[in-house]
N, C-alpha and C positions, 0 to 999 in steps of 0.2 A: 311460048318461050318468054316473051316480052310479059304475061301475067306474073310466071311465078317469078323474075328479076325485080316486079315492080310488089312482090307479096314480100320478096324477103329484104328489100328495101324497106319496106313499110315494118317490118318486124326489127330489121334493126334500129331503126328511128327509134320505134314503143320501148325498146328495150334501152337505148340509149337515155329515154325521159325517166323512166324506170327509175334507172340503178341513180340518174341524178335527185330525184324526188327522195327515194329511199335514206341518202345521206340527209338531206335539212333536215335539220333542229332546230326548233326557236327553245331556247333558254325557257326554264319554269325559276320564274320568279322567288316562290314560293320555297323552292328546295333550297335556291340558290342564298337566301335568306336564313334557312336552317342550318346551311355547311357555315356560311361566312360568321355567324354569333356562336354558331358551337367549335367549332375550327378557329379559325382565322381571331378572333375576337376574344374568345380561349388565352390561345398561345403571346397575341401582343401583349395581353392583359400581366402577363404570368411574366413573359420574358423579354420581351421588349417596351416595356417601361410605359404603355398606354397603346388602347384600342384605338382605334380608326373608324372612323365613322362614316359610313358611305356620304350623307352630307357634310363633309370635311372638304369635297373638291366635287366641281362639275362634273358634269357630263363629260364633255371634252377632256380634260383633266384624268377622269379614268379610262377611256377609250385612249390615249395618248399612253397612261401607263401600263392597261393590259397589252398595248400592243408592242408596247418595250419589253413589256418579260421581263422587266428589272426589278427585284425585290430587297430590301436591307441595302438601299442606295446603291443598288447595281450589284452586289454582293453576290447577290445567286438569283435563281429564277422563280418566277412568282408561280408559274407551272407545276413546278415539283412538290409544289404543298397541294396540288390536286393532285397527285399522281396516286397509284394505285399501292405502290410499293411506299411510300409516304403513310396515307391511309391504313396501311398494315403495319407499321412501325406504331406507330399511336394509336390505335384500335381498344386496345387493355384498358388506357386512361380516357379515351375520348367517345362517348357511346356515339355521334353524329359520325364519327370516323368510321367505326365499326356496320351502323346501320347503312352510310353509304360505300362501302367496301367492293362492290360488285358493280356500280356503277361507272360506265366508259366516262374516262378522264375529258374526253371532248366534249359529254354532256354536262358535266358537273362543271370546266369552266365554261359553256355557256348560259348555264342558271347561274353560276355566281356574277358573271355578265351582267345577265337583264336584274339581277337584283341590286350591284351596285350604279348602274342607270340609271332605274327607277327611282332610286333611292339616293342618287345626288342632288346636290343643294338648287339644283334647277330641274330635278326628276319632276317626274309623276307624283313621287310620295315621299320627301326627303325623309332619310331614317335614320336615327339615331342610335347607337349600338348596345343601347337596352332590350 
């Protein structure tokens, strides 16, 4: 009696590490990179009067403003321009939009994450919006 208590202890544990391993993500740079100059860099360019440049602000600086969710100085959510349903509105004009269409909105902003990190003025590889 005390084995199988101590078998399906042990199976709820494995299972518990499981499904938390199963959620991490670490951000792909690289993608994050492709959405942010084809997207992001796109649209300031066209309609908000100048691109943004990941080395335009620190590290701190972006980790401060991703984690405000505030975009167009508080206006709306910086979120909704990763969203899926966003992504589908601009798909026809934006082939980055389109090619990432199917990608879970949690992963695409944690690549755009580690790429403006990377790529602030005290990154890894500060980047310019070329």
């Amino acid at each position: 009696m005390k084995n199988s208590r101590c078998r399906a202890a042990d199976v709820t544990v494995l299972l518990a590490c499981t499904t938390t391993f199963a959620f991490a993500y670490d951000g792909d740079w690289k993608r994050g990179r492709i959405y942010y100059r084809s997207v992001c860099t796109a649209c300031h360019a066209a309609q908000a009067g100048g691109s943004i440049a990941p080395s335009d602000m620190t590290k701190a600086q972006w980790q401060g403003y991703l984690q405000a969710d505030k975009h167009a100085k508080g206006k709306d959510s910086m979120k909704q321009y990763l969203s899926q349903a966003y992504r589908a509105s601009i798909k026809a004009q934006n082939k980055a939009a389109e090619k990432f269409a199917d990608v879970p909105e949690a992963e695409l902003y944690e690549d755009l994450k580690a790429f403006v990190i990377r790529g602030a003025k005290d990154g890894d590889s500060p980047a310019s919006c070329s």
